[in-house]
VOSE-348679 format. One record per residue (C-alpha): residue number from 1; residue in three letters; x, y, z. Coordinates in nm, 2 decimals, always signed. Example, Ala and Ser with C-alpha at 12.3 -4.5 7.8 and 13.67 -1.06 7.14 Angstrom:
BEGIN
[rec 1,"ala",[+1.23,-0.45,+0.78]]
[rec 2,"ser",[+1.37,-0.11,+0.71]]
***
This chain:
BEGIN
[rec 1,"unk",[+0.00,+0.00,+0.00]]
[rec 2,"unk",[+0.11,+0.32,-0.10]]
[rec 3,"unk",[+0.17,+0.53,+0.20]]
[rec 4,"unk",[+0.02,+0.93,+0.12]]
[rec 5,"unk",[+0.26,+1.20,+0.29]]
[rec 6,"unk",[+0.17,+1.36,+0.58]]
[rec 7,"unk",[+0.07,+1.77,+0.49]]
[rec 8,"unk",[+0.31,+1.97,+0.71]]
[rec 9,"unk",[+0.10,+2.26,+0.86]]
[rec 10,"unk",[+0.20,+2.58,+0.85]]
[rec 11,"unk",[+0.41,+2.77,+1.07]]
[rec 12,"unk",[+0.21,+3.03,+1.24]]
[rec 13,"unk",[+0.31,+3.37,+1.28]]
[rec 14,"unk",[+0.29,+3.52,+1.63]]
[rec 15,"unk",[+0.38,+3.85,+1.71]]
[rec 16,"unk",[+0.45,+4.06,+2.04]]
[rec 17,"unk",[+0.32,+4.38,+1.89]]
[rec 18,"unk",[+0.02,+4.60,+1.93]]
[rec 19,"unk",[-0.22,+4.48,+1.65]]
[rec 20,"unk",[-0.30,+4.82,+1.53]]
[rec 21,"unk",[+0.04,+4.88,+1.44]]
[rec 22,"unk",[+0.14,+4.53,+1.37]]
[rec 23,"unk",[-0.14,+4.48,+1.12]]
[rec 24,"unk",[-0.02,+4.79,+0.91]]
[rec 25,"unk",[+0.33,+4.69,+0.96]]
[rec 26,"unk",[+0.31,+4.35,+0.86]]
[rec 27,"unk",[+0.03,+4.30,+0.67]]
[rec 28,"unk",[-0.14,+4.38,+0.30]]
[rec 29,"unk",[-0.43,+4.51,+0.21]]
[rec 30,"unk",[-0.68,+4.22,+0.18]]
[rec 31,"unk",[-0.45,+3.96,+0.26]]
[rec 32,"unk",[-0.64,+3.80,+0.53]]
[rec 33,"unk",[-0.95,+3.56,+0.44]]
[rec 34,"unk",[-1.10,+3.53,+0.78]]
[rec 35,"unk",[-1.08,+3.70,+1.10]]
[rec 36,"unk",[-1.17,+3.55,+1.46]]
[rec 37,"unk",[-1.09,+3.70,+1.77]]
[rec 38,"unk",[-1.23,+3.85,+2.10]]
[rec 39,"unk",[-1.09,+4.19,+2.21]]
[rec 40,"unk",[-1.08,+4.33,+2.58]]
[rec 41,"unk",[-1.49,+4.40,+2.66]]
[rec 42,"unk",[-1.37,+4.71,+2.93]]
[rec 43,"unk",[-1.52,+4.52,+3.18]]
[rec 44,"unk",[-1.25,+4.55,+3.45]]
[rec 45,"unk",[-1.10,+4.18,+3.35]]
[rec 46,"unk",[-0.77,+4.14,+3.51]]
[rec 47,"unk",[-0.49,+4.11,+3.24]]
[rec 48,"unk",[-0.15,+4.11,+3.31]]
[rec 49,"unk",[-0.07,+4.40,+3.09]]
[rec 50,"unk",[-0.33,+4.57,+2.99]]
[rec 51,"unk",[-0.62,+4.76,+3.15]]
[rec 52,"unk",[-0.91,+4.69,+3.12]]
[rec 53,"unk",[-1.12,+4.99,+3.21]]
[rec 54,"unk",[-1.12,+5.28,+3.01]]
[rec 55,"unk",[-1.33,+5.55,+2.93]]
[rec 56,"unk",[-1.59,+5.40,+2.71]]
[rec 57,"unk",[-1.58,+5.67,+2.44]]
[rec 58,"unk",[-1.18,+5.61,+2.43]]
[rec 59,"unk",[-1.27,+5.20,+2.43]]
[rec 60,"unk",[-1.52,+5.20,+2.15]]
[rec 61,"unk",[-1.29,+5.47,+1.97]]
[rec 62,"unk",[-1.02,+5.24,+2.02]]
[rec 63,"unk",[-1.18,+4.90,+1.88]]
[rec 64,"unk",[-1.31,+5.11,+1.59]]
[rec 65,"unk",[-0.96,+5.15,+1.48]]
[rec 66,"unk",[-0.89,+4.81,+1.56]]
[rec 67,"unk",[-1.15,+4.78,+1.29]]
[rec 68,"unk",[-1.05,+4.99,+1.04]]
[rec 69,"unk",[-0.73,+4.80,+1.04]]
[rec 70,"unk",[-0.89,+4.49,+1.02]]
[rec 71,"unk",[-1.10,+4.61,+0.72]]
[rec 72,"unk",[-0.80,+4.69,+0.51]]
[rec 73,"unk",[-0.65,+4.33,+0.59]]
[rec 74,"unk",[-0.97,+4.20,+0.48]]
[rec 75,"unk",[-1.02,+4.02,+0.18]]
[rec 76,"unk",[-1.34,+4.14,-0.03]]
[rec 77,"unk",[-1.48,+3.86,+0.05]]
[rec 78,"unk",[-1.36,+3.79,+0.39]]
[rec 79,"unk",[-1.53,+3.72,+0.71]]
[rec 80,"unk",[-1.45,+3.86,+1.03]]
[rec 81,"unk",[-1.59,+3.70,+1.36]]
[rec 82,"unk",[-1.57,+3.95,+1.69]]
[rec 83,"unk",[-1.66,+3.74,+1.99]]
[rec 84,"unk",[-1.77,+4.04,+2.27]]
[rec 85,"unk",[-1.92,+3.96,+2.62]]
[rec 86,"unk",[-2.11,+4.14,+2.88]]
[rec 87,"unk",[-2.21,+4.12,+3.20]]
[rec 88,"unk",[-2.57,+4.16,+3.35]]
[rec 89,"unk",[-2.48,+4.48,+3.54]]
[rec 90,"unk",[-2.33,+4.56,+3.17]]
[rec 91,"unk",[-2.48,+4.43,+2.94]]
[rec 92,"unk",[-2.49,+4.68,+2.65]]
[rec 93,"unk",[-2.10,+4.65,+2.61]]
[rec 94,"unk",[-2.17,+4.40,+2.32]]
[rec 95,"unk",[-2.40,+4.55,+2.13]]
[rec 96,"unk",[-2.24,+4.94,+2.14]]
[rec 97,"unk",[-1.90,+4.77,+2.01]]
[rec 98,"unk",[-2.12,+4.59,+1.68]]
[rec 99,"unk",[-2.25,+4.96,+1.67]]
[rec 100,"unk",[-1.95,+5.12,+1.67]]
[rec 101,"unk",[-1.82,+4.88,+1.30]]
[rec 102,"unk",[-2.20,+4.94,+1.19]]
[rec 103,"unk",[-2.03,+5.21,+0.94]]
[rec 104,"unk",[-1.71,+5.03,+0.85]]
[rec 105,"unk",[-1.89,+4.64,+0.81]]
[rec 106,"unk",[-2.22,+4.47,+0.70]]
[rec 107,"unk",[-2.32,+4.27,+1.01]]
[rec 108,"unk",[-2.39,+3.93,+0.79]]
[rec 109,"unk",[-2.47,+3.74,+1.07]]
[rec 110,"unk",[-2.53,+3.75,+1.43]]
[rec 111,"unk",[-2.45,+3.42,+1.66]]
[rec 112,"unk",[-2.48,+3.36,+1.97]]
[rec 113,"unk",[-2.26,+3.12,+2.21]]
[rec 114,"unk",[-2.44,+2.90,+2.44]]
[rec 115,"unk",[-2.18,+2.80,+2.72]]
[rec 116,"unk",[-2.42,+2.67,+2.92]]
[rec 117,"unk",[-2.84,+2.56,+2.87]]
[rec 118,"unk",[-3.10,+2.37,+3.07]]
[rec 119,"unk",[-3.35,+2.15,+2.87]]
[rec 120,"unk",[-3.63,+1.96,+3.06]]
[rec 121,"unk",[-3.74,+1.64,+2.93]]
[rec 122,"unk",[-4.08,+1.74,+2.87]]
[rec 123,"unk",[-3.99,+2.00,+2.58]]
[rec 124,"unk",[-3.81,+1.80,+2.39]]
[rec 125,"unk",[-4.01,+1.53,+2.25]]
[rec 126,"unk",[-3.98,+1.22,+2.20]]
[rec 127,"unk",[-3.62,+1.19,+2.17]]
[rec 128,"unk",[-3.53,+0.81,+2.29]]
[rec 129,"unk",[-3.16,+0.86,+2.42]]
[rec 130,"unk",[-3.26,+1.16,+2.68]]
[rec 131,"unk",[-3.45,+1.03,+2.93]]
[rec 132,"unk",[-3.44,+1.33,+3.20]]
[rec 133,"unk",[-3.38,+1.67,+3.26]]
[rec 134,"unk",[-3.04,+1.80,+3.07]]
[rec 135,"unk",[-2.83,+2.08,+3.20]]
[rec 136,"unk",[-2.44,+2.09,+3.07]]
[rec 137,"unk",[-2.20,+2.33,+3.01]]
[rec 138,"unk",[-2.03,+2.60,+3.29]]
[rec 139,"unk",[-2.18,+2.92,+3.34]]
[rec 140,"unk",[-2.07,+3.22,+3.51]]
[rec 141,"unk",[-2.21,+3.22,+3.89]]
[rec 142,"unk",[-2.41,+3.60,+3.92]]
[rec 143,"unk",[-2.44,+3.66,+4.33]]
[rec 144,"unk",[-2.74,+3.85,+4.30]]
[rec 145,"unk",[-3.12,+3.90,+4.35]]
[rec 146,"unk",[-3.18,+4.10,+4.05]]
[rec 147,"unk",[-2.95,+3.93,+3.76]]
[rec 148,"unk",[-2.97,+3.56,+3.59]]
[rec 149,"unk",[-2.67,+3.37,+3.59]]
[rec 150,"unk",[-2.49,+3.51,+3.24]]
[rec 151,"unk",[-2.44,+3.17,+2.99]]
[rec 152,"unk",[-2.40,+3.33,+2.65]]
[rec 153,"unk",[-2.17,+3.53,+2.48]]
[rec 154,"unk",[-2.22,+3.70,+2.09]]
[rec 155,"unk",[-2.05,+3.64,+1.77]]
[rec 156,"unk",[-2.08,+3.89,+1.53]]
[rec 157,"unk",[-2.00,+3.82,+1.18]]
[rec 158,"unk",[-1.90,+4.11,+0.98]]
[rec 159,"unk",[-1.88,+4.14,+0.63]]
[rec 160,"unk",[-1.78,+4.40,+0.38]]
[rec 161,"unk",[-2.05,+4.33,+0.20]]
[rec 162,"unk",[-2.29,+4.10,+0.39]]
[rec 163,"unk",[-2.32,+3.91,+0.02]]
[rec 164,"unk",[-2.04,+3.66,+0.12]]
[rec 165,"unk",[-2.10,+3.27,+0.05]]
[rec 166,"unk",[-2.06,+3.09,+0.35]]
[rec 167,"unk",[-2.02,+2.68,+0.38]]
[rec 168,"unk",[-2.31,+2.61,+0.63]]
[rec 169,"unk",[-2.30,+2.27,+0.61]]
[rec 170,"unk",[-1.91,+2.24,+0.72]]
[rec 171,"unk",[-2.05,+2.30,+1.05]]
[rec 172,"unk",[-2.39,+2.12,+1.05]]
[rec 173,"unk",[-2.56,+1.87,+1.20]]
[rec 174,"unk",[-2.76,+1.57,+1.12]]
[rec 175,"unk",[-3.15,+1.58,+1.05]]
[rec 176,"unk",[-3.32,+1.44,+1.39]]
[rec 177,"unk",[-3.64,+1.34,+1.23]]
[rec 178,"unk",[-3.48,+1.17,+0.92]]
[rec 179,"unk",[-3.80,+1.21,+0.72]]
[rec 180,"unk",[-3.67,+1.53,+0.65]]
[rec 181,"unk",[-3.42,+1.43,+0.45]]
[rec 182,"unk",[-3.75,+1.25,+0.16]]
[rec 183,"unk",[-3.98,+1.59,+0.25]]
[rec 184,"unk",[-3.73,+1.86,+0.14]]
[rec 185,"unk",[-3.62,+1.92,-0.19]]
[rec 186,"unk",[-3.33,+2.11,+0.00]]
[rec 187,"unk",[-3.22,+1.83,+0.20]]
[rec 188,"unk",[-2.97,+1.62,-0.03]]
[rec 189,"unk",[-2.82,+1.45,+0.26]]
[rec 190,"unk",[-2.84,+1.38,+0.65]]
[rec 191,"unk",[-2.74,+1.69,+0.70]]
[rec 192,"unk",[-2.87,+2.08,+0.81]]
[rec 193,"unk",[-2.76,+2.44,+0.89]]
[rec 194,"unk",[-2.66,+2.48,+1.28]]
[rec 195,"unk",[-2.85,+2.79,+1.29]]
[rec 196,"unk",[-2.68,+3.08,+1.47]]
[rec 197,"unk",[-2.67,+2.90,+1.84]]
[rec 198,"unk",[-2.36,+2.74,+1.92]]
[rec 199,"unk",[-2.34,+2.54,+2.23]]
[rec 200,"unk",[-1.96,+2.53,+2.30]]
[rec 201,"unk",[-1.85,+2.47,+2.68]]
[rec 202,"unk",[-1.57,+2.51,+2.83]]
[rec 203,"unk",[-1.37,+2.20,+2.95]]
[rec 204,"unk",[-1.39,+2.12,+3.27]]
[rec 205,"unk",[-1.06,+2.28,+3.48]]
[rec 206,"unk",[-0.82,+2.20,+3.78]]
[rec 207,"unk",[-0.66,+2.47,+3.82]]
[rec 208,"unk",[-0.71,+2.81,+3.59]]
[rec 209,"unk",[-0.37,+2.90,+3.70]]
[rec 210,"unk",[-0.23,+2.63,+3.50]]
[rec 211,"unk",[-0.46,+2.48,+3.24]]
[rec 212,"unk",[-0.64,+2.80,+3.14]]
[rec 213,"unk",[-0.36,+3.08,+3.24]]
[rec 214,"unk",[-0.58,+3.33,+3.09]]
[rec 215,"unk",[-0.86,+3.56,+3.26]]
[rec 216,"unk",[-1.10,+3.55,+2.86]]
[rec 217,"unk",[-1.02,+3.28,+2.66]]
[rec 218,"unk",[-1.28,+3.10,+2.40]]
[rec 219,"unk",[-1.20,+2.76,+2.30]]
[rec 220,"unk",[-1.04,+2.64,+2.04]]
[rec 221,"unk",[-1.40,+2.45,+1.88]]
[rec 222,"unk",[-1.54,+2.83,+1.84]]
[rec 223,"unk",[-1.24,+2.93,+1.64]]
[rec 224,"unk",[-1.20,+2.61,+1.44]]
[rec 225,"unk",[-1.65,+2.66,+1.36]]
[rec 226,"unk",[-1.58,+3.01,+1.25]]
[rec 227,"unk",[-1.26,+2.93,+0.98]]
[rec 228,"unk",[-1.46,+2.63,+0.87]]
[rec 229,"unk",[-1.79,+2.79,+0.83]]
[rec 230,"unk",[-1.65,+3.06,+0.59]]
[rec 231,"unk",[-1.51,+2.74,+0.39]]
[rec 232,"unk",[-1.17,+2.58,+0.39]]
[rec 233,"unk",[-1.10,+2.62,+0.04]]
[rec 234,"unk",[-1.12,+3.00,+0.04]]
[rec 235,"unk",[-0.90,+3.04,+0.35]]
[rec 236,"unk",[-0.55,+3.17,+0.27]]
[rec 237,"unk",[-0.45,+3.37,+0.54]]
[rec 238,"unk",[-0.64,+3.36,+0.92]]
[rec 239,"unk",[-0.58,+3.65,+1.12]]
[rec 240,"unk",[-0.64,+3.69,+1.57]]
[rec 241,"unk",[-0.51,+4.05,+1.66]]
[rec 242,"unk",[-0.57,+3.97,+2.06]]
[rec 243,"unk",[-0.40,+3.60,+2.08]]
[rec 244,"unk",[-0.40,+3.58,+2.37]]
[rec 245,"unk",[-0.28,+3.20,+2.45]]
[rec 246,"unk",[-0.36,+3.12,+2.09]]
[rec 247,"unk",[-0.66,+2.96,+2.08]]
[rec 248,"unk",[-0.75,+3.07,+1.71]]
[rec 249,"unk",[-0.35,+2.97,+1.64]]
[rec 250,"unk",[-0.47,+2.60,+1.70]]
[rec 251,"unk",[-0.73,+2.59,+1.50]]
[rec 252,"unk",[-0.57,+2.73,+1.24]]
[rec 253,"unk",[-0.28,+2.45,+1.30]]
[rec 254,"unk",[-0.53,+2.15,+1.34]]
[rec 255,"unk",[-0.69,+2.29,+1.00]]
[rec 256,"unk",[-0.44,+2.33,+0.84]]
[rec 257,"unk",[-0.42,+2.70,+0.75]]
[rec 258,"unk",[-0.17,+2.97,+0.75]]
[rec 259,"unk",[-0.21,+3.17,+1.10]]
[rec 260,"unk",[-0.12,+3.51,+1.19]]
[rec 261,"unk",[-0.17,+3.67,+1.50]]
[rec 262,"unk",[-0.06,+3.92,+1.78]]
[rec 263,"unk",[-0.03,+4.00,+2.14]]
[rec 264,"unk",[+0.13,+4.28,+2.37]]
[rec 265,"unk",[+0.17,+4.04,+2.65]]
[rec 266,"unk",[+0.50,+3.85,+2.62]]
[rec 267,"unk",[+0.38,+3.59,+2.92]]
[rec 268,"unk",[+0.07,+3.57,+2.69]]
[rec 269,"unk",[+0.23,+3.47,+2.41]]
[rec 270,"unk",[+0.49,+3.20,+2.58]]
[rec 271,"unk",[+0.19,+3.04,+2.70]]
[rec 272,"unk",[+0.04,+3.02,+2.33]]
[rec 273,"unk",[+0.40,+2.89,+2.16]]
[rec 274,"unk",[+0.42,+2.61,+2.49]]
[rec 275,"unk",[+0.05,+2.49,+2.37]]
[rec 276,"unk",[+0.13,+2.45,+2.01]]
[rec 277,"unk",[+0.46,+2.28,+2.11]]
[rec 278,"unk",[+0.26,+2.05,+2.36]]
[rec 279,"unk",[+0.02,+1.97,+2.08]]
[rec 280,"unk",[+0.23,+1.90,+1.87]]
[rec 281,"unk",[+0.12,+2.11,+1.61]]
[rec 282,"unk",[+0.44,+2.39,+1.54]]
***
């Protein structure tokens, strides 16, 4: 038997640089098929560098040129996911940094990330393998009398032009009442859009000192859903200007895909080189 070669992946380029700068340094105009990443939501998170409460009119000026610099990276047909959080005593945080790229970006699509959801058994139907009440995933514990427990964040996919093709069944899941499949002239196989929910949890943690040594991570699924949702075959170039500890980096390395990303904190960054090295994937 013949045995195929492995495909190397590609080395991804991480840099200790702020993105603004390194993205115009660096970087060509439209260059960059897809961007994922999740910027500082000035929400008092505790990074090792930088603050993370500023005036908001300086914040949401800030991520709009964070923006701009994205958009000139941007292919004309690229797709740029922004992954923003709130809080319940905050909660319009999200929504005024999609409103602040409203004039630079077509907002294509809007998702949102289930990290954690409750299902009783008696809305569900007759579905033979759950037999009780389901609740999975971690969720953020709220102390308080007036505010729910917070179990969501948003996607936001931004466009230049909000016309872009998109894979949708890269990411799908199978038909649940197979008769589907015979009824709609759609259906051509066991197979159907996600929709724009995306229940993605967290993996359970020891110690987040050690296994997630980062105060905002996402995980590496959400990135991996995003790239492959804009399709594979379009993808030359994947760009994260807040790595972080690179979870967007091992997507990109598990896919396959050239990578490039940046991050102002050097301990940051150490800790995203050390899990592409323990992975095995650089």
């Amino acid at each position: 038997m013949k045995t195929v070669p492995k495909i190397k992946s590609p080395s991804p380029e991480l840099y200790q640089e702020d993105c603004v700068k390194g993205m115009r340094r660096r970087l060509k105009p439209g260059e960059v098929d897809v961007v994922v990443t999740s910027p500082p939501y000035n929400l008092g998170i505790r990074y090792t560098r930088y603050q993370d409460r500023r005036d908001q009119d300086e914040y949401l000026g800030w991520i709009e040129q964070v923006g701009c610099a994205v958009k000139r990276v941007l292919s004309p047909n690229g797709s740029f996911f922004l992954n923003v959080g709130s809080t319940p005593q905050n909660p319009w945080v999200a929504y005024d940094v999609a409103n602040r790229l409203r004039s630079h970006f077509t907002l294509q699509n809007q998702i949102v990330w289930v990290k954690s959801i409750a299902i009783p058994k008696y809305s569900i139907g007759r579905y033979p393998h759950i037999l009780e009440d389901v609740a999975v995933g971690h969720y953020k514990p709220v102390n308080s009398e007036r505010f729910l427990h917070h179990c969501y964040e948003f996607i936001f996919h931004f466009t230049k032009t909000g016309h872009v093709p998109l894979d949708r069944l890269a990411i799908g899941v199978p038909y649940q009442d197979k008769s589907n499949i015979r009824r709609w002239k759609s259906a051509s196989s066991d197979l159907r859009c996600r929709g724009n929910t995306w229940f993605i949890p967290y993996k359970t943690i020891q110690s987040r000192d050690t296994e997630r040594p980062h105060p905002a991570t996402f995980p590496v699924e959400l990135a991996s859903m995003c790239i492959r949702l804009h399709g594979l075959d379009k993808v030359r170039k994947v760009l994260d200007p807040f790595l972080g500890i690179g979870s967007a980096a091992r997507a990109c390395q598990q896919l396959r895909v050239p990578f490039v990303g940046f991050e102002i904190d050097p301990a940051y960054l150490r800790e995203a080189k050390r899990a592409l090295q323990k992975t095995g994937l650089s």
